[in-house]
N, CA, C and O of each residue as an XYZ file, in Angstrom:
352
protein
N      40.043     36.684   -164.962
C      41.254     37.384   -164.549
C      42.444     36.434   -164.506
O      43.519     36.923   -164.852
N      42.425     35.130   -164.129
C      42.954     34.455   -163.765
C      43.619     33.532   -165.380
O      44.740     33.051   -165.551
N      42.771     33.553   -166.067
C      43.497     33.453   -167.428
C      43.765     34.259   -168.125
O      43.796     33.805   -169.269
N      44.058     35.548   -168.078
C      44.325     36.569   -168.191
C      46.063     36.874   -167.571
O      47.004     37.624   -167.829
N      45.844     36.149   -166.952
C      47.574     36.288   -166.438
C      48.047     34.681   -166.710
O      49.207     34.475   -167.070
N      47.269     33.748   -166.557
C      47.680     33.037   -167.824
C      48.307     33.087   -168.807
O      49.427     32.615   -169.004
N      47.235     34.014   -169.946
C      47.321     33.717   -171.349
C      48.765     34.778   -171.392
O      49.243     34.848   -172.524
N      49.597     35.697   -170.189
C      50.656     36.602   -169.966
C      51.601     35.929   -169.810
O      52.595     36.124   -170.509
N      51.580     35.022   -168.933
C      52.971     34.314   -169.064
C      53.419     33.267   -169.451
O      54.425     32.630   -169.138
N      52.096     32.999   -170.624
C      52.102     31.877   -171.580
C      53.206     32.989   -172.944
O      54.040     32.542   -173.731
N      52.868     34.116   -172.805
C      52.946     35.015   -173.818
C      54.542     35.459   -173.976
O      55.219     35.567   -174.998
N      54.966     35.726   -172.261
C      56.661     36.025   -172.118
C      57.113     34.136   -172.525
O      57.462     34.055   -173.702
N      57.136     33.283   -172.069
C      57.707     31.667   -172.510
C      57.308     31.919   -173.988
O      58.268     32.540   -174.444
N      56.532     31.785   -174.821
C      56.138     31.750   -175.978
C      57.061     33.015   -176.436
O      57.489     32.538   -177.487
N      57.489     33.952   -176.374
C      58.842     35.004   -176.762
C      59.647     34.586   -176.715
O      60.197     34.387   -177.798
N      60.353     34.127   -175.467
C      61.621     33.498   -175.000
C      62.073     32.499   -176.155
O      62.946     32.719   -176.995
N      61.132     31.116   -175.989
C      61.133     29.781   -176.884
C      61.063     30.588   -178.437
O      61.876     30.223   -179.286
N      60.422     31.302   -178.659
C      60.678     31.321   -180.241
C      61.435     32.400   -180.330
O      62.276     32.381   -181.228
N      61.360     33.605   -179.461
C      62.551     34.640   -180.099
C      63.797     33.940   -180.451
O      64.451     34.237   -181.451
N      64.205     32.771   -179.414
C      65.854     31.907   -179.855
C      65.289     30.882   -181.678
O      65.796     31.163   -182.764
N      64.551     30.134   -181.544
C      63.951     29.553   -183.029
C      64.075     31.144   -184.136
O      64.619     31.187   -185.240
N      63.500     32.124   -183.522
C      63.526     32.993   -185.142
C      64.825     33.533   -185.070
O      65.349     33.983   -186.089
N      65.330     33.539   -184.125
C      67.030     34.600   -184.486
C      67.803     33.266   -185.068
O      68.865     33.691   -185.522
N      67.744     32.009   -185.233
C      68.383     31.372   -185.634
C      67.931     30.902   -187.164
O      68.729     30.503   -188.013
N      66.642     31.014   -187.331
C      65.627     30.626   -188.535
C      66.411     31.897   -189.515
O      66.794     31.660   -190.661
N      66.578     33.318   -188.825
C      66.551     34.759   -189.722
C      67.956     34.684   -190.034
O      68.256     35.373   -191.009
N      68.816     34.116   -189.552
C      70.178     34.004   -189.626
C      70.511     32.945   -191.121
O      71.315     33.214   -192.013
N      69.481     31.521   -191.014
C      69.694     30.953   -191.861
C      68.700     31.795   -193.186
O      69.271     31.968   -194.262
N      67.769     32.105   -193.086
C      67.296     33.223   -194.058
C      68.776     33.944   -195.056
O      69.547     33.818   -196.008
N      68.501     34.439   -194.329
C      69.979     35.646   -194.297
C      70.806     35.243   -195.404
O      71.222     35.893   -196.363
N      70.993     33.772   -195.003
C      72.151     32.765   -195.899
C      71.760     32.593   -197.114
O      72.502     32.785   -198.077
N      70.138     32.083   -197.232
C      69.438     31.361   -197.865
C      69.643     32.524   -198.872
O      70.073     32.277   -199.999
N      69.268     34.092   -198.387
C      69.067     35.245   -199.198
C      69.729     35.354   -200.450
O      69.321     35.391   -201.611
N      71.211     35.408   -199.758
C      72.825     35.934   -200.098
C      72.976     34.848   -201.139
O      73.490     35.081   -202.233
N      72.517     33.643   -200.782
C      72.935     32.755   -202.045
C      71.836     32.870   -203.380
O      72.173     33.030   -204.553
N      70.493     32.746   -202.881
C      69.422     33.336   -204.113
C      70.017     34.416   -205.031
O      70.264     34.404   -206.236
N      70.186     35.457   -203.976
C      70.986     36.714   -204.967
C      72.082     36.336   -206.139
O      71.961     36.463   -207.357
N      73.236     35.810   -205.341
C      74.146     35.226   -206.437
C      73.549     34.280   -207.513
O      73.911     34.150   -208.683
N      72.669     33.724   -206.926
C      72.126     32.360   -208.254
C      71.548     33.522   -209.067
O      72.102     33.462   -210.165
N      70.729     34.509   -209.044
C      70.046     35.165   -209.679
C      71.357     36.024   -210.841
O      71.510     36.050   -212.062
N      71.820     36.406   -210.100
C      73.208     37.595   -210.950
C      73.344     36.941   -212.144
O      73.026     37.297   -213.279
N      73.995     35.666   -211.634
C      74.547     34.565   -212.540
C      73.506     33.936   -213.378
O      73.802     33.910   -214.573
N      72.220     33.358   -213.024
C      71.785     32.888   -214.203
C      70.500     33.305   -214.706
O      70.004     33.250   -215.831
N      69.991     33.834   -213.349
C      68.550     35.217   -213.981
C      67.399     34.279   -213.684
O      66.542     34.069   -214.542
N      67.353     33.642   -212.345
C      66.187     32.805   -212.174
C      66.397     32.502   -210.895
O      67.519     32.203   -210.486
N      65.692     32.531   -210.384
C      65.214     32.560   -208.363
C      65.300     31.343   -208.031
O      65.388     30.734   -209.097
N      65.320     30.811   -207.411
C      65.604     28.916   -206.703
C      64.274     28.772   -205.946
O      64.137     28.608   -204.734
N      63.263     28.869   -206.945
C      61.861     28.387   -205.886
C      61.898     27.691   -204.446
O      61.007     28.110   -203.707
N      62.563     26.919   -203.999
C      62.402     26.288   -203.121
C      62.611     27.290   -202.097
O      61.808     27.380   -201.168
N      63.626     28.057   -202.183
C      64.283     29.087   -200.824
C      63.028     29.870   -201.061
O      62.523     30.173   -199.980
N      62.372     30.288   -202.050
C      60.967     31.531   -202.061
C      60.148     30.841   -201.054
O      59.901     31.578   -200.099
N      59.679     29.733   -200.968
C      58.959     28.981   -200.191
C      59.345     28.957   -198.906
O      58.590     29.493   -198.096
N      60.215     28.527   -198.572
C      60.658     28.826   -197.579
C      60.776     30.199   -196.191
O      60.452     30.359   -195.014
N      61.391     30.863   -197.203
C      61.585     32.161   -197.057
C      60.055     32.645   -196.757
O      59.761     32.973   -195.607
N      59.134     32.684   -197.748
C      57.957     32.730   -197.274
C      57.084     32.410   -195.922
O      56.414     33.092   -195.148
N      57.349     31.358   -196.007
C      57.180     30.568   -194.551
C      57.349     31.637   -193.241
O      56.509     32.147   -192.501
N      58.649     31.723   -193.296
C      59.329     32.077   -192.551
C      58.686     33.529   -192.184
O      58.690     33.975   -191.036
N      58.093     34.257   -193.384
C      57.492     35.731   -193.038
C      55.888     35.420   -192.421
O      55.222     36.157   -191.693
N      55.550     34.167   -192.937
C      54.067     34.226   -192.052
C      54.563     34.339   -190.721
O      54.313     35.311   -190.009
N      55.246     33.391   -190.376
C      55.505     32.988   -188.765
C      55.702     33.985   -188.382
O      54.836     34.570   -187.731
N      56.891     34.538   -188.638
C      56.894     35.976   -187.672
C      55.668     36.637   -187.530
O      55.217     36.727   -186.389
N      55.086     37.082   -188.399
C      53.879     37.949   -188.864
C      53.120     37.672   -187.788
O      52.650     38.544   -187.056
N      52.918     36.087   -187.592
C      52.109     35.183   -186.333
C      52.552     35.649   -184.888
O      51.932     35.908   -183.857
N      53.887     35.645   -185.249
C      54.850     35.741   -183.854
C      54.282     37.220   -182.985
O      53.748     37.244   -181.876
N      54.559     38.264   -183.790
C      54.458     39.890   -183.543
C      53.147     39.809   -183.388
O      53.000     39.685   -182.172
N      52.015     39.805   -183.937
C      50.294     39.159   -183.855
C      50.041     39.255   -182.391
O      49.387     40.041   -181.706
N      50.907     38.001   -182.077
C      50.624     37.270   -181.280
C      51.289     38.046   -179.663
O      50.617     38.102   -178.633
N      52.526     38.504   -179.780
C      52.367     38.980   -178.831
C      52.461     40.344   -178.727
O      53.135     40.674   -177.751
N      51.792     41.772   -179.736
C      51.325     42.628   -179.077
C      50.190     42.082   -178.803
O      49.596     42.978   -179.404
N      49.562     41.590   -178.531
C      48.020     41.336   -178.222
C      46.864     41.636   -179.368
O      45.719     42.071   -179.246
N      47.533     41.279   -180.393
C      46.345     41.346   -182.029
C      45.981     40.449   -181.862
O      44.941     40.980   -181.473
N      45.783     39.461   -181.758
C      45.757     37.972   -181.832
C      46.094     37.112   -180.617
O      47.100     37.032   -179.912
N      44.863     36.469   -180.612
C      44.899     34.928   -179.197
C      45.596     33.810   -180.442
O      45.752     32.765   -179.811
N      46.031     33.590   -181.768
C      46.846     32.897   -182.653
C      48.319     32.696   -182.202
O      49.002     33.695   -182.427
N      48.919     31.768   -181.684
C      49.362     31.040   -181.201
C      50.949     30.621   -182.383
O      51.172     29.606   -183.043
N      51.454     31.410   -182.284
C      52.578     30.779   -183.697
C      53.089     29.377   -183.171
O      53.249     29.132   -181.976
N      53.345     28.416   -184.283
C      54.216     27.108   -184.284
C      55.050     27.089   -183.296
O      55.815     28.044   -183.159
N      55.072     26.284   -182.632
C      54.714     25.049   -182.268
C      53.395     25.295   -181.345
O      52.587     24.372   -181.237
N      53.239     26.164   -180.877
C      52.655     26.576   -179.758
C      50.957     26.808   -179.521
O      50.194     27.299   -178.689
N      50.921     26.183   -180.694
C      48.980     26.095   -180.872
C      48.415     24.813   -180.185
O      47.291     24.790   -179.684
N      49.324     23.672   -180.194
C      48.474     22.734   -179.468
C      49.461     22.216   -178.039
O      49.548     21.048   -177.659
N      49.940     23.049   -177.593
C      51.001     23.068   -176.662
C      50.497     23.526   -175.465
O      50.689     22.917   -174.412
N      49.606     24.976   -175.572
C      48.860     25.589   -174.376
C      47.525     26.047   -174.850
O      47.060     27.186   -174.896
N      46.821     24.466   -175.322
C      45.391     24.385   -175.704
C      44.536     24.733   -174.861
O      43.595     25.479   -175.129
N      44.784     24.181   -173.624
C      44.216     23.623   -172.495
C      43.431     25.267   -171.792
O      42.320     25.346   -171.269
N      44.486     26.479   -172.019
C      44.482     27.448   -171.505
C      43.244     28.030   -171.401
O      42.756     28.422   -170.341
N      42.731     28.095   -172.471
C      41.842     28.867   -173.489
C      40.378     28.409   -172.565
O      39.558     29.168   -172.049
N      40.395     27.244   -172.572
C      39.163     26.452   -172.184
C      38.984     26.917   -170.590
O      38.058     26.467   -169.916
């Protein structure tokens, strides 16, 4: 029970700390997007590096949402070896 309200308000801090990291990550996305698009108009070829990226960026969330409706005890970045200890 007692890690159970633990692993809860490990869960609201772990929102807090990354909801501010992804609204700032989705913002630079956003950027990253708007400029791919134009490179594409103009020369008809994607800028691999931002795909990668960008990619990235959709696991984590994916991890993020997982993680806190309660699909998943998976732990998004940084936060896997941060509140190891919990679990045990």
């Amino acid at each position: 029970m007692i890690n159970q309200r633990k692993e809860g308000l490990i869960r609201i801090l772990v929102a807090i700390a990354s909801g501010i990291i992804f609204y700032v990550w989705g913002w630079l996305i956003l950027v990253l997007t708007v400029i791919n698009l134009i490179f594409v108009l103009i020369s008809g070829k994607k800028i691999k590096e931002f795909e990668g990226f960008c990619e990235e960026f959709s696991k984590e969330i994916n991890t993020f949402i997982r993680y806190l409706i309660f699909t998943t005890d998976e732990r998004p970045f940084p936060f896997k070896k941060i509140f190891k200890k919990v679990n045990k």
